[in-house]
N, C-alpha and C positions, 0 to 999 in steps of 0.2 A: 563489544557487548553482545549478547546473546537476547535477544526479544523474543517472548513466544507470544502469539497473538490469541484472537477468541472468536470465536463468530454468536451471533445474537440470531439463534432461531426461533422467530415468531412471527405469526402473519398479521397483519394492522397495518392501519393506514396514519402517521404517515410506518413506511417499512421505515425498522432500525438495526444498524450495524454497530458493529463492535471492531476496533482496530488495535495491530499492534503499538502502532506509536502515532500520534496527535500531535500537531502542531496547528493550532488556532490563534487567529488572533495574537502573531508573534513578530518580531523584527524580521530582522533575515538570519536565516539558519542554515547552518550544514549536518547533513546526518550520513556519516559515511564508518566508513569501515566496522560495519555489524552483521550478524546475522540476524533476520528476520523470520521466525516460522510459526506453525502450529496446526493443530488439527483445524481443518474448514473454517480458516481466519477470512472474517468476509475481506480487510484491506489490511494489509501491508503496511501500509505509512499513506496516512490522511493530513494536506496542508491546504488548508483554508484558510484565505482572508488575512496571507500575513506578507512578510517583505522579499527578499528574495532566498528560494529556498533550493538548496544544492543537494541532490539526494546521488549521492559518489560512491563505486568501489563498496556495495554489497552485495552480500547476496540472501535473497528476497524470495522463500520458497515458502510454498504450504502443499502440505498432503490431504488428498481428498477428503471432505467432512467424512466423520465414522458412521459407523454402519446404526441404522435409524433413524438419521439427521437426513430428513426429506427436504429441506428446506436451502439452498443453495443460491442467494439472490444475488449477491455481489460475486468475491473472489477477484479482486482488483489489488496486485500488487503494489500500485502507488497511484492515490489520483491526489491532483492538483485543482484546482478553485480556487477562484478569487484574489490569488496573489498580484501585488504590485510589484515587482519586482522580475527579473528574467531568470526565473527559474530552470532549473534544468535535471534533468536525470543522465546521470555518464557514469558507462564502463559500471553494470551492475549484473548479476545473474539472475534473472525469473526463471522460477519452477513453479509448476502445479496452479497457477492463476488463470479463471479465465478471458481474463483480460489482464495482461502484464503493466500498463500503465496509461493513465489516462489526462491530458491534459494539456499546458502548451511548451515547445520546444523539448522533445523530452527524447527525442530518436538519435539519441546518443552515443554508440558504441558498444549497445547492451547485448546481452544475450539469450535469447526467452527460447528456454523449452518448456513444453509441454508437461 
């Protein structure tokens, strides 16, 4: 699968992002073999609050927000929250995130560049 993501530029409290792929409130899930990208996507893949979530064998890149997009709050390739479950992020490629992943177990054989 091919996922282009989005980023949500506006200033407000609470701040809000925009992701390529969401998993809320789910069982357990595997999201593997994709590419993930787009211009100035605040996150990659967002999983909150669900069972155990295996995010395997992507690759997970975004190109710097375009030119006039002042607003850069996130840039998080993959966070994790709230899950029950022992999630994991293994063998993926980060590009262009400022933060390639965020969350528990997740220093998996990956590879984050810049």
């Amino acid at each position: 699968n091919v996922i282009a993501g989005y980023q949500w530029d506006v200033i407000s409290d609470p701040q809000w992002t925009a992701t390529g792929l969401l998993v809320y409130l789910s069982g357990d899930v595997s999201v593997k073999l994709n590419t993930i990208s787009g211009d100035g996507t605040d996150i990659g893949v967002a999983a909150y609050y669900s069972g155990t979530v295996n995010v395997q064998n992507n690759v997970i890149g975004r190109t710097p927000p375009g030119d006039g997009d002042i607003i850069d709050a996130y840039g998080i390739g993959v966070e994790f929250y709230g899950n029950g479950g022992k999630s994991k992020i293994v063998n993926n490629k980060f590009s262009g995130w400022a933060t390639a992943f965020v969350g528990q177990d997740l220093s998996k054989n990956n590879v984050v560049t810049p």
